[in-house]
N, C-alpha and C positions, 0 to 999 in steps of 0.2 A: 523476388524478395520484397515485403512486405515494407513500406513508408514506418520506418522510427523517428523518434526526438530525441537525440541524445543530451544530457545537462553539464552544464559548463559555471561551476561556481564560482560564485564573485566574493571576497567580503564587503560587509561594509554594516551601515547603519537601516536600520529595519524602515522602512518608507512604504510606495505604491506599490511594489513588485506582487504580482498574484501567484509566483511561483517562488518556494524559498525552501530550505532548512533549518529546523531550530526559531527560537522566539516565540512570538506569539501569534498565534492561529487567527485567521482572520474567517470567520462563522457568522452565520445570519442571527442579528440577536437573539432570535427565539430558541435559538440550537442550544441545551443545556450542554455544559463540559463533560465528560464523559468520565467515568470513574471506573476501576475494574470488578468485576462479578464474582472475582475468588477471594482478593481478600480485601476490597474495598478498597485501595489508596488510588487518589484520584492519576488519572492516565497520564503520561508525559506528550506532550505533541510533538512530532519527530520531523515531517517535513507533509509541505501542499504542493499541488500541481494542478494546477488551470490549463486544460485538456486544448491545445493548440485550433484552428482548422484544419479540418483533414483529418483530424484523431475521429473515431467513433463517437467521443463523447464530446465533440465541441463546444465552450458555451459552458461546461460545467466543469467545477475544481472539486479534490479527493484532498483531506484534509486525513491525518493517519497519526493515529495516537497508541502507545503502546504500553503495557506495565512495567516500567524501568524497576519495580521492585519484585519482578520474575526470581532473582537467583537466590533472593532470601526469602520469602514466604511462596514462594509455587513449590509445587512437585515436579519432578522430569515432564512426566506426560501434560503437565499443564503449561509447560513451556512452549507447545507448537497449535499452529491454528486446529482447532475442536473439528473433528474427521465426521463431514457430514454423509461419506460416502464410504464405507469403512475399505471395500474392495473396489477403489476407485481403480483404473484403468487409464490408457490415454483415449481418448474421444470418447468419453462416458455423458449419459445425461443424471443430471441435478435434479431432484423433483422438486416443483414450483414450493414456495414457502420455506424450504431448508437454509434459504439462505437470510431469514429474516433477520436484524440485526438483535431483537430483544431475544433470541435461541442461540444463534451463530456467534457474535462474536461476544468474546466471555473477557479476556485481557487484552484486549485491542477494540480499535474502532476505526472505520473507513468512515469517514463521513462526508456524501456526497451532497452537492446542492449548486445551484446557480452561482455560476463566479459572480453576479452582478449585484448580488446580495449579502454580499460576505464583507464583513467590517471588522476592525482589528479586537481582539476580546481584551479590555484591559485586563479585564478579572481574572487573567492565566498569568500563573508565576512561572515566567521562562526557566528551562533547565538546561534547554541546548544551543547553542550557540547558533547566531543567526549567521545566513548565507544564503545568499541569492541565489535564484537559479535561472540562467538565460539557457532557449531549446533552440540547438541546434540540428536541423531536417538533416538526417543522414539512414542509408541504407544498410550499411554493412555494419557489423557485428562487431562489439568491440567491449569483455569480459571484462574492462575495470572504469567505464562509464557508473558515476554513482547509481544512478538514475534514467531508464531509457521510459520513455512511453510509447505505446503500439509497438511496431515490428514484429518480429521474433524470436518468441524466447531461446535463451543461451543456456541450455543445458548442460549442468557439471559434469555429465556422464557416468555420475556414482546410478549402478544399475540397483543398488537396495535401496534406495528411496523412490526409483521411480520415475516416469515423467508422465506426471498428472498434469493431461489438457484435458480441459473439459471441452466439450462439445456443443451442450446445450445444457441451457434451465428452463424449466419445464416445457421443453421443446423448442424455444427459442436457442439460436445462434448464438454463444458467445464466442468472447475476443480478449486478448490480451491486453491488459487496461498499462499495467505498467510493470516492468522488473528492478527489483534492490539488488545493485551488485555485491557481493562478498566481502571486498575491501571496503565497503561502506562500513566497515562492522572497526575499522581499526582503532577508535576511538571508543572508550567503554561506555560511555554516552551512547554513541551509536547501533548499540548491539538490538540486533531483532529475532527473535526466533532462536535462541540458541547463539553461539558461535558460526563463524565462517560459513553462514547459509544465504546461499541466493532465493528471494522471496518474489512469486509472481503473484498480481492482484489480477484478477479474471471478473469479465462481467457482460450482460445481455448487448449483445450490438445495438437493441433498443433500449438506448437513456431512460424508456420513460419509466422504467422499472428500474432506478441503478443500484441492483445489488451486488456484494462483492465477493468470490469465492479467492481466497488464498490458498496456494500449496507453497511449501519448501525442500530446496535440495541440498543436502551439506555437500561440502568439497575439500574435508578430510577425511 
């Protein structure tokens, strides 16, 4: 079994930590905030994760922002990540470009870049409640960790959605970057993709392309 990080929430007051939930996004100045593609209201920041050693992506943090105003101006289908593979499979390949961020992601945004350049955005009006996130190295499976990175994902076992692993992008190896547990959704703040969905973020075992392919599984 596959080296995870499991997260272990603290509260407190928003400081150094390079891993968190809620507050404000810590992004390289030049990074514009991100706004959503359907009906424009600027994105909410949800939570970062500064990718440990030993993760694939060492050295660099995923900052994930989402359109918290989904349930009043989206449609159903525009509620789930935009299906760049419509007859995805488990070990499919991605073709190169599909996953650029100005096509793929429409009311969300993964936003990748060197932890050592990211600085606190005053200019973001927090919506979610801040909390820290300490990564605990564990192996084994555990369905109500908010937050695991690498490992293996934990499949709902609902067989009509599927279990979309990708394989590769544009022939490159990918790997499981990170999983949102289900009960992360218990708070209406917190909701992503729908209700009650566990959400994996997939991406090239080489950083030096880091793009992000999402699929989601419900589990009612």
């Amino acid at each position: 079994m596959k080296q995870g990080w499991h997260s272990i929430l603290r509260p407190g007051v928003q400081g150094g930590s390079t891993s968190f939930i809620g507050g404000k996004p810590c992004l390289p100045p030049s990074v514009p905030l991100p706004v959503c593609k359907i009906c424009g209201e600027p994105l909410t920041f949800f939570f970062q994760a500064a990718f440990p050693e030993g993760h694939m992506w060492a050295g660099k943090s995923l900052a994930f922002f989402f359109c918290s105003a989904a349930y009043h101006r989206h449609k159903d289908k525009e509620q789930l990540p935009c299906p760049v593979h419509a007859d995805a499979k488990n070990d499919f390949d991605i073709p190169a470009g599909e996953l650029a961020s100005g096509s793929y992601q429409t009311m969300f945004r993964a936003i990748v870049f060197d932890t050592a350049e990211g600085v606190l955005r005053e200019d973001y009006q927090e919506r979610v409640a801040y909390q820290e996130i300490e990564w605990e190295p564990r192996k084994a499976k555990d369905k109500k960790t908010p937050i695991i990175l690498g490992g293996e994902p934990i499949w709902t076992g609902i067989k009509k959605y599927g279990k979309e692993r990708p394989a590769s992008y544009g022939g490159k190896p990918m790997g499981l970057l990170l999983q949102v547990a289900e009960n992360f959704n218990e708070e209406p703040n917190y909701t992503l993709f729908f209700e009650f969905n566990r959400v994996y973020l997939w991406g090239p075992e080489d950083p030096s392309d880091p793009v992000v392919y999402i699929n989601v599984q419900n589990d009612v």
